[in-house]
N, C-alpha and C positions, 0 to 999 in steps of 0.2 A: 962368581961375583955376587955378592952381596948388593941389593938395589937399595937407593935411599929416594926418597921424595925428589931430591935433587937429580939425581940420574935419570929416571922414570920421565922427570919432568924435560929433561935434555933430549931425552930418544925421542918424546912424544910432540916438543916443539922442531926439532931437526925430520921426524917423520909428518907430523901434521902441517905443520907453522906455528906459531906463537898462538896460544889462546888471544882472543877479543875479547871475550865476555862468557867469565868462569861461570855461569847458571849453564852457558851449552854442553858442561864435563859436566853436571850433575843431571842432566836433562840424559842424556849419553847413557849415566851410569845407571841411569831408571831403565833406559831399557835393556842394559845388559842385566840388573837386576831382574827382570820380567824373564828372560833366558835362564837365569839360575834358577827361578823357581818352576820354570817349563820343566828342565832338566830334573829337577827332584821328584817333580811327577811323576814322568816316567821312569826316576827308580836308575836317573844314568848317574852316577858318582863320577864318573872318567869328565863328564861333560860336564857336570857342577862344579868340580874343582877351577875347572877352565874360564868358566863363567862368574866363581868368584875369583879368581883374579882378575880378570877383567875389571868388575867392580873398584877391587883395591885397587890396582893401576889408576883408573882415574881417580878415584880419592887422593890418591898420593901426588896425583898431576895436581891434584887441585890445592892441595897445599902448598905446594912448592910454589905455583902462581901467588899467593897467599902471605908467600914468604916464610910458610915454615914448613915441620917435620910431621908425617902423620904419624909415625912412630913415635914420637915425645907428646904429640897431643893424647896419642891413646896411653902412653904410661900417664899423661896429666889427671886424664878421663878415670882412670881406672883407680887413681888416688883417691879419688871422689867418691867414686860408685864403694869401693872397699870402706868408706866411714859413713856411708850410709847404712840404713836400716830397712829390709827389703821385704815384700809380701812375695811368697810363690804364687804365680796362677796354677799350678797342677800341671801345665804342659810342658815343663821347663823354660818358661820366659816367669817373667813378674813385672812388679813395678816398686816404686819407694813413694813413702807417703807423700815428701812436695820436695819441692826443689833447695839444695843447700845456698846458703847466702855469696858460692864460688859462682855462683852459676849465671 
């Protein structure tokens, strides 16, 4: 099965209940984020992967509350980033000099 933001979001309000107040899926997602980067610490891949899905899972929960798709906002996202003009930091991240007028 293919998961969409809409599915994710059906398992996770049928397994949790209904979100109240989407800041608690992004509060959540911090600390499974903190767990992904424990995991890369210690060099476990098996458990990062784990860890980031976790992560996406709630993003994707959080869109679907949202009303949309995290998958069409990251091709929206990726529109963007692709017509910008980017600096490398040297470690493989960067930045872009300011924000496009989509944003």
């Amino acid at each position: 099965m293919t998961e969409t933001s809409s599915s994710i979001c059906a398992w996770g309000d049928g397994t949790f209940g209904k979100v109240s107040d989407p800041v608690k899926l992004v509060e959540r997602a911090e600390l499974e984020l903190t767990e992904l980067k424990q995991a890369l610490i210690a060099g476990d891949v098996t458990e990062a992967g784990k860890e980031a899905a976790d992560v996406t899972i709630l993003l994707h929960r959080l869109m679907a509350v949202l009303g949309k798709d995290l998958s069409d906002e990251v091709d929206a996202k990726m529109a963007i980033n692709r017509a910008r003009e980017w600096q490398s930091a040297g470690d493989g991240t960067g930045s872009h000099s300011k924000k496009s007028p989509e944003e």
